[in-house]
C-alpha positions in Angstrom: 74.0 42.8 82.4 74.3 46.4 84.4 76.3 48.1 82.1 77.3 50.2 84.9 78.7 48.1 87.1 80.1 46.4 84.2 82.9 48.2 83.5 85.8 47.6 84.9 86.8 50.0 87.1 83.1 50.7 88.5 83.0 46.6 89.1 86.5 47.2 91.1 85.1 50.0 93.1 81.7 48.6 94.2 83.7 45.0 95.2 86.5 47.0 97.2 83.6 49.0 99.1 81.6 46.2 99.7 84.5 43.8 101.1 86.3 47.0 102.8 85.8 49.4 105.8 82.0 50.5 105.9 83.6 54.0 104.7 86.5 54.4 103.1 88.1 57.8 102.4 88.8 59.0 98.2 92.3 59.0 99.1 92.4 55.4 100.1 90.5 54.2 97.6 92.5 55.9 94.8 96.1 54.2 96.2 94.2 50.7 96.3 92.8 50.4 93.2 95.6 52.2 91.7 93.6 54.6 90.2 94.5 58.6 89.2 92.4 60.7 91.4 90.2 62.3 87.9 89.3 58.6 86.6 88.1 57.8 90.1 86.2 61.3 90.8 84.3 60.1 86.9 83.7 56.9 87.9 82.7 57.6 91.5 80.1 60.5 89.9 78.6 57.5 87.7 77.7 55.3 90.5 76.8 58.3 92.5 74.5 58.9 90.5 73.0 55.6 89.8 72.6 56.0 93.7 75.0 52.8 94.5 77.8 54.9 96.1 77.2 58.0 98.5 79.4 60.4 99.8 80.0 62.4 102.6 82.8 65.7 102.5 83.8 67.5 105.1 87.1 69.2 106.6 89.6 67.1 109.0 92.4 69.2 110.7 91.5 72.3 108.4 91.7 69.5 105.3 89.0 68.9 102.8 88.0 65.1 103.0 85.8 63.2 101.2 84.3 59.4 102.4 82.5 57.1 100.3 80.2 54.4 101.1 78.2 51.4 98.9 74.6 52.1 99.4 71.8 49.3 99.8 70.7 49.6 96.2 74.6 49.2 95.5 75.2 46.3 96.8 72.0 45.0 95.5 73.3 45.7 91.6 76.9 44.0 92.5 75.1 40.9 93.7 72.6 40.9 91.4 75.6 41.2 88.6 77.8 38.8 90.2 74.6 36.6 89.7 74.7 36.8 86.0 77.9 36.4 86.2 77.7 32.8 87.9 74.7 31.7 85.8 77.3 32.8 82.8 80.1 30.7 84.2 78.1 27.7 85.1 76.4 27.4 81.3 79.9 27.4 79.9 80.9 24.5 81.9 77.7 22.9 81.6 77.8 22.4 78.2 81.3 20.4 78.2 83.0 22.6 76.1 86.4 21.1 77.4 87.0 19.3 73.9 
C-alpha cells in the first residue's frame, strides 16, 4: 500500500479534492476536514511533494490566498490505493470468515 496516501488525513485530503471543486482554497479545506491549519500545511507539503497535490498562492483583495488542486499522478495513487483497498475487502469476504 502507498504509505502516503495511507495515512489518514492525507487519504481524507486526496478523496475531498478529488470529489470537490477542481480547486479548493486552504481555508476551505481546513473547516471541512476539520483540520488545524499547521497539520494541514504538513500534510499538504507531503503530498506536494510526492507531486499529487499542487498549489497556486496569490493575493485576493490585498489578502494572501492559497488554492490547492489533486494532480493527475494524484488521483492516479488514490485510485490505485482504493484498488488495494477493494481487492483487500473482497479476500476477507471471500474466504467466509462470517463463522
Amino acid at each position: 500500500m502507498n504509505k502516503i496516501v495511507h495515512e489518514r488525513s492525507r487519504l481524507k485530503l486526496l478523496t475531498k479534492l478529488a470529489t470537490g471543486k477542481e480547486r479548493m482554497t486552504f481555508t476551505e479545506l481546513r473547516d471541512e476536514l476539520g483540520m488545524t491549519g499547521g497539520n494541514l500545511s504538513v500534510q499538504l507539503k507531503t503530498l506536494e511533494d510526492a507531486g499529487y497535490v499542487e498549489s497556486v498562492k496569490y493575493f485576493a483583495e490585498n489578502k494572501p490566498r492559497t488554492e490547492i488542486s489533486l494532480t493527475e499522478p494524484g488521483r492516479a495513487a488514490l485510485m490505485e490505493y482504493l484498488d488495494e483497498l477493494e481487492a483487500l475487502l473482497a479476500g476477507l469476504r471471500g474466504n467466509g470468515t462470517n463463522g
